[in-house]
Structures are given as structure tokens and as C-alpha cells.
N, C-alpha and C positions, 0 to 999 in steps of 0.2 A: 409828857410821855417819854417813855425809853425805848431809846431805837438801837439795836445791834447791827452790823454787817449793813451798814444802810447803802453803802457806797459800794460794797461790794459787786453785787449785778449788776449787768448793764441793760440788756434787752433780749431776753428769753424769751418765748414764742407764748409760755404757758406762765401763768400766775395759777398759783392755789394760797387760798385764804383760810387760816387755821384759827377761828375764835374760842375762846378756852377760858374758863373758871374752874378751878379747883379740882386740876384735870390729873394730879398725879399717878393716877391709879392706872391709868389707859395713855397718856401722851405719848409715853415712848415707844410702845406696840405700833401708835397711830403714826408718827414719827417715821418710824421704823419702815415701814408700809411704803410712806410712799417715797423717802429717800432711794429705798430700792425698785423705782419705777425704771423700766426698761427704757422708757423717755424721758432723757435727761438733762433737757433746754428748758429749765424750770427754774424759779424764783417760790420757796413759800414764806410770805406772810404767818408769822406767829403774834393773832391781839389778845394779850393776857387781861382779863378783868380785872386787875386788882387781886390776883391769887394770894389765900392765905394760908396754903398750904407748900409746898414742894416744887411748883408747877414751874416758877420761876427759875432755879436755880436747874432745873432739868433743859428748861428750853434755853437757856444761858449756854450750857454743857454742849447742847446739841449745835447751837450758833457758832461757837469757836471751832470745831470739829468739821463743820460742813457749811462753806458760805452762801450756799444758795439759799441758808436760814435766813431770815431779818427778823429778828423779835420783838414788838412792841409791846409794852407796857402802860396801860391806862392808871390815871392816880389811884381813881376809884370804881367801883362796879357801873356801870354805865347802861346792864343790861343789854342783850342779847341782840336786840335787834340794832342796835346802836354800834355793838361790836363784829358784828357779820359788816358790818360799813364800814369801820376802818382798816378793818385786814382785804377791805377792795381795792379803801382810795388810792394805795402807792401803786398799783398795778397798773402798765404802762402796754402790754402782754397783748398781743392779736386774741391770747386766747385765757380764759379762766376757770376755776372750782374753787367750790367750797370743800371743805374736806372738816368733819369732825373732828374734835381731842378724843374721841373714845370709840370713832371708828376706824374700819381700817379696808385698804385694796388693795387685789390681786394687782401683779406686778406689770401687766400689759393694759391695764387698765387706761391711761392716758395716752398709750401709743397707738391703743385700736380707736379711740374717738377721737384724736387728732388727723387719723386716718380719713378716716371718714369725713370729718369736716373738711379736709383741706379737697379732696375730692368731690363734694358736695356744697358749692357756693351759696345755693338756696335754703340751706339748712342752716340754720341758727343755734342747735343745741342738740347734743348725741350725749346719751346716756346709757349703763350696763343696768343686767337682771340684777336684783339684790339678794343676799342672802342674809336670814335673821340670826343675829349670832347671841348668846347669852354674856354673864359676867365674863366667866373663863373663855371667852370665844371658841366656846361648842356649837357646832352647827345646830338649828332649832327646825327652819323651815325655810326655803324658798319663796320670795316675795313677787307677785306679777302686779307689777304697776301700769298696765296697760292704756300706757299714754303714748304710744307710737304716734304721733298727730301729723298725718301724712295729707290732710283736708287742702286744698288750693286754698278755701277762702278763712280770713281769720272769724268771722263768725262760726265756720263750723268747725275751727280750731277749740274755740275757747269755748262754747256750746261742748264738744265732749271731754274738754277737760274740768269743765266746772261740771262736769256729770259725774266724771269716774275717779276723779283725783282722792284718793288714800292716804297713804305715808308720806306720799309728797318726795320719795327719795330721788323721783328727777331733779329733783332741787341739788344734788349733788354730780349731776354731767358735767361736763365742759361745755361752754359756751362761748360764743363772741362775744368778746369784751365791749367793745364800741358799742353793741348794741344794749347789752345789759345798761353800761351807763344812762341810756336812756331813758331808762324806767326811773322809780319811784327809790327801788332797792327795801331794803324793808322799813318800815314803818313800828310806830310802838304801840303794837296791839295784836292780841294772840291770833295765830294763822296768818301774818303776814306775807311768811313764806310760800305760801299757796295762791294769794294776792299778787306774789312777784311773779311766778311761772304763769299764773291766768295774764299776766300782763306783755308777760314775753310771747305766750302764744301768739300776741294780735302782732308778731314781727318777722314770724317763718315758721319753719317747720319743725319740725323735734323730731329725733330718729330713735328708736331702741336698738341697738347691739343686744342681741341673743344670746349672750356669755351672763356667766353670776360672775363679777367680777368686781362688785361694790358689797363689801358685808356692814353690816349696820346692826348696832349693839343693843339690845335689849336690857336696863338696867335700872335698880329702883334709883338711880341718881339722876336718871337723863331725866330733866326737867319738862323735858317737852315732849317727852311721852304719854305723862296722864293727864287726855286732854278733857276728861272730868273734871279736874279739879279749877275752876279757875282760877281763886286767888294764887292759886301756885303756879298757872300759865300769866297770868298780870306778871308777879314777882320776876318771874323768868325773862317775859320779853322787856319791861321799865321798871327797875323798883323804886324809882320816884312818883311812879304812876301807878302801885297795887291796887289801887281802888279805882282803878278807872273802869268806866261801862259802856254801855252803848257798843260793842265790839259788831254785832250783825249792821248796824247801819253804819260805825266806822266803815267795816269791808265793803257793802255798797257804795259807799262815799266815795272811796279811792277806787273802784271799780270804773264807776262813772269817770273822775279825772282820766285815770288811763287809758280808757277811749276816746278822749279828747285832747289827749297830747298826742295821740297815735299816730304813723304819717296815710294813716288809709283815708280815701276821701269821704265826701260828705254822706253818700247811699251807702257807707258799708259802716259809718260809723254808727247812723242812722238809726240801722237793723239791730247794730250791740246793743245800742241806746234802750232800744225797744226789747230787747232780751233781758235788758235789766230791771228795768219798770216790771215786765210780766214774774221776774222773782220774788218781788219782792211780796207779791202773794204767796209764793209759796215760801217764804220765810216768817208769814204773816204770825204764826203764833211763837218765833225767837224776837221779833221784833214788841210784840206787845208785850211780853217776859219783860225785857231789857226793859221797857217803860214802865210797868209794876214794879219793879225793883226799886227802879232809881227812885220812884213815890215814895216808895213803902220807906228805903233809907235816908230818905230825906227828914221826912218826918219822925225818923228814929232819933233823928243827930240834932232838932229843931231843942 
């Protein structure tokens, strides 16, 4: 890997993790955004996939100019869920974000949820309203991700957020770092990212900030938008692993771990335990798909 300005930072409160393929079109806008955050005790992480377009020689540009850049560079494509991982692990930061190459945020954005977290010990992760934005970042619509999870117990954390969870754009707040590392982080199989917040629920609370202050881009390139398609959500999160299946009882699978690495005791894991078993009826005809599948292509490839 290629690492820029590595030695530059030393220990900034905040880490933001920028993973990025073939990001020319939108890096610099996204770039742009948050270098001019009003909170400016900040380190970002730039993991390049293997770009074979422009992406590199931008985010180069951007690293000599401003050292709180560090830009890494992977040999090869490594896939998405693999690269939201590396632009974690140098993060050393009380606190973190992920941050898009082709999204972008209003300029108080990190100062109002550092706010809040630092005033709020019980809280684990604060997040703004989103706005949808198009190619040219024109305003589209107004997103309510209504995952305020203000519940005492983590059963009835992750009980509504495995109810109401959407876009998943809380996946984009800031968080405590120490505890994130705890988790799993993402895994390679699609909707991971919604696996890692159902997993951080079971570790405090989530706040929502009432502002639109996270815009989030609507674009036929973001891969992880048409979540129709699967061979192009496989492609997206491991392209070593396009053809992989089983994805609803993957998620179950790691579900279950994550309530058993958790630090809640033995009655509360208990209950998850028992909340997940009762899904898995109602998952009962993605799961039996997933297994006609894998028959049916088995016997294709025989």
C-alpha cells in the first residue's frame, strides 16, 4: 500500500474514513466539504481501491496541500467492505466517520455531534437529518431515517432498529471509536453496513441532531444503491467473492455472533438470542430462495 502524510498527525480527537473507487467525478466536492468543517481537530483517511481513473493523482494533490490528508493506496480492488476497514485501522481518534467520495457535509456538521457526544457519555453515536442530493448536487428530497434509539435496553434498541432501518445513512454519524472497534466492522456480503449499526446498537444509544446536515448523493454509479440488483451489490462489497450466496443467513449468522461477543449479560443476550430465532420465520421465504438457488446453480455448473 501507499501511504501519504502518514507521520504528519498526531492525535486529533476525530478520524473520518474516506473509501473511494473511481471517485473522480465527486472527490473533490466531497474533499472540499469536509476540509471546511468548522471542527478542525481532524485526521481523514483517504483508501483508494486500486483507482483507474484520476482519483489518485486528485487525492495526491489534496494530501500535499493539506496534512490532515493521509492517503492510502491498495494494490488491487479489494472491495468495499474490506476498504471501509482500512481507512479505520490507522485511526487512533476518541472519535470517527465514515464520510463518502461522492458525498458531501454542511460545515457544522462534526462540530454539532462532537458536541453532543462529548456532553452525552451514555451515548455512543449522534448523527444529522440527510438530504438526497442528485449528479449536480441539486436538492431532490429530505430523508427521515428515524433511528433516534433512545430505548435503556439493547433489546429494544436493536428490535427498532431492525424494524425501521432504510438508507442506513446513520452509518455515516460519528461515533466512538473504542467501541466501534469492537464490533465485527464490515464483513463481505451485501447490507453489512446495516449489520454493523444493528451491532453497535447492542452498545448505547444513538442521538439524532434535527439539522440536514449530511447530503447524500443519488447516482447511477453509487454501487450500493440498487439494492435489486445483486450480482452488482456481491461485485460491490468482494469481487473475489461475485457469486457468493447465502447472504440472509450470512446476516443472521453474524447477528447471532454479535450478541455473543456483546458485553450485556446472560438474560439480555438471552432475549436477542430469542429475537433472532423468531426472525428467522419471518425471513422464512429469503431463506428458502437463497437455498433454491444455490440447488438450482449447482446443478447448472455439474
Amino acid at each position: 500500500m501507499i501511504y501519504n502524510n502518514q507521520s504528519s498527525v498526531m492525535h486529533p480527537r476525530v478520524s473520518i474514513g474516506m473509501p473511494v473507487y473511481n471517485g473522480e467525478k465527486y472527490i473533490e466536492e466531497a474533499l472540499k466539504s469536509n476540509l471546511q468543517q468548522t471542527y478542525e481537530d481532524f485526521v481523514l483517511y483517504i483508501a483508494d481501491n486500486a483507482s483507474t481513473d484520476r482519483t489518485q493523482e486528485i487525492c495526491q494533490d489534496y494530501s500535499s496541500m493539506d496534512k490532515r490528508i493521509i492517503y492510502i493506496r491498495n494494490p488491487q480492488n479489494l472491495g468495499a467492505a474490506k476498504n471501509y476497514s482500512i481507512c479505520f485501522a490507522p485511526a487512533q481518534s476518541e472519535y470517527f466517520r465514515w464520510a463518502n467520495a461522492d458525498d458531501t457535509a454542511e460545515s457544522t456538521l462534526i462540530e454539532k455531534c462532537i458536541t453532543f457526544l462529548d456532553d452525552n457519555p451514555d451515548y455512543i453515536l449522534t448523527y444529522v437529518k440527510t438530504n438526497i442530493i442528485d449528479n449536480d448536487s441539486n436538492f431532490l428530497e429530505k430523508y427521515n431515517d428515524n433511528l433516534n434509539l433512545q430505548q435503556d435496553t439493547a433489546l429494544d434498541r436493536f428490535k427498532y432498529f431492525h424494524h425501521n432501518v432504510g438508507l442506513n445513512n446513520i452509518f455515516y454519524g460519528l461515533m466512538r471509536r473504542e467501541l466501534l472497534a469492537k464490533t465485527s466492522l464490515l464483513g463481505n456480503y451485501i447490507a453489512s453496513d446495516i449489520n454493523l449499526i444493528g451491532e453497535l446498537s447492542l452498545y448505547g444509544k444513538f442521538n439524532e441532531i434535527p439539522e440536514y446536515l449530511f447530503n447524500r448523493r443519488i447516482h447511477a454509479d453509487a454501487s450500493s444503491w440498487d439494492r435489486s440488483d445483486d450480482e452488482k451489490q456481491k461485485e460491490f462489497w468482494d469481487p473475489s467473492k461475485a457469486k457468493m450466496g447465502f447472504n440472509t443467513y450470512r446476516r443472521l449468522y453474524e447477528y447471532y455472533k454479535a450478541v455473543l461477543r456483546s458485553p450485556l449479560d446472560i438474560k439480555e443476550k438471552s432475549r436477542l438470542v430469542l429475537f433472532l430465532t423468531r426472525s428467522i420465520y419471518w425471513k422464512k421465504a429469503k431463506l428458502y430462495n437463497e437455498l433454491k438457488n444455490h440447488v438450482i446453480n449447482s446443478r447448472q455448473n455439474k
